[in-house]
N, C-alpha and C positions, 0 to 999 in steps of 0.2 A: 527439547530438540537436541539430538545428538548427546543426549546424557544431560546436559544442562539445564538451570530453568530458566525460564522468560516469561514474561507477562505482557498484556498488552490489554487495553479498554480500546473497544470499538465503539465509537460515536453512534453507528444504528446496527443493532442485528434486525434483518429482514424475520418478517413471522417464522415461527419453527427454527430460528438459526440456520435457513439454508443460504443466509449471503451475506453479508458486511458492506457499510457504507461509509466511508471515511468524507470526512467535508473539510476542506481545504480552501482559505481565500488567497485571492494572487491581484496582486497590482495587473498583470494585463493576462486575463486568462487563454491569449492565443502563443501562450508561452509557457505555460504550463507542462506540458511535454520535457523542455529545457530546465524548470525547475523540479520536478520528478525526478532526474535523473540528479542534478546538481544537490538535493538534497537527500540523495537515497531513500526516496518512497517504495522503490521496489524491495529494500529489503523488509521496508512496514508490511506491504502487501504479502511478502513470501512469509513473513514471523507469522501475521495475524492469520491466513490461511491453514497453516501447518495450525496455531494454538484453536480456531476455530471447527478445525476439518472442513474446511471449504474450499473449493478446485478457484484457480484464479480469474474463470471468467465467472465467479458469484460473486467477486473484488471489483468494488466500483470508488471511485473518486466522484464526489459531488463537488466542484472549485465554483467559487464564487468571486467575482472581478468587484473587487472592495470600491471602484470607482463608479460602474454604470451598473452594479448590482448583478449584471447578467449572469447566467448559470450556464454553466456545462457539465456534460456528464461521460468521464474519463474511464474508460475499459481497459484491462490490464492487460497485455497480452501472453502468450506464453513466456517470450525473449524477456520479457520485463520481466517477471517472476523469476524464468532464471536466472535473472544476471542478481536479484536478491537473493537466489539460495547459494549464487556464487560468491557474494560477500556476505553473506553469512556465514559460510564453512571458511573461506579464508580468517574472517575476524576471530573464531574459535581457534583457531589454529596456533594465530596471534595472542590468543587467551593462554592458551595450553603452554 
């Protein structure tokens, strides 16, 4: 990406590698949103995309609520994706 290298393990490739499924547990998963951003999952989403060739609506979150077990299932959106290509290219920058 941008001259550099990266690597990254995807927890599921979907049959034929046309999607990625990252699984995530959260103390309250109607909060998840706030910790996505709090821990820069979007730039996960934007790396493993680009290293996968996958568009980021084939990027899903599987979060699991470590308390009542319940599952949700978290879609990327554009904005999200960009705002991880946008801290990706600044962190490079910060590299450089």
């Amino acid at each position: 990406i941008q001259g550099y290298p990266f690597r990254g393990k995807a927890d599921v490739l979907t049959k034929g590698g046309q999607g990625i499924v990252d699984i995530k547990t959260s103390t309250d998963i109607k909060s998840f949103p706030y910790a996505a951003k709090k821990y820069s999952y979007d730039v996960q989403c934007y790396l493993y995309c680009k290293l996968f060739d996958v568009s980021h609506e084939q990027f899903k979150f599987v979060v699991i609520d470590k308390g009542s077990l319940d599952i949700a299932i978290w879609k990327c959106s554009k904005e999200f994706y960009d705002e991880g290509k946008r801290k990706t290219k600044e962190a490079i920058k910060i590299f450089e």
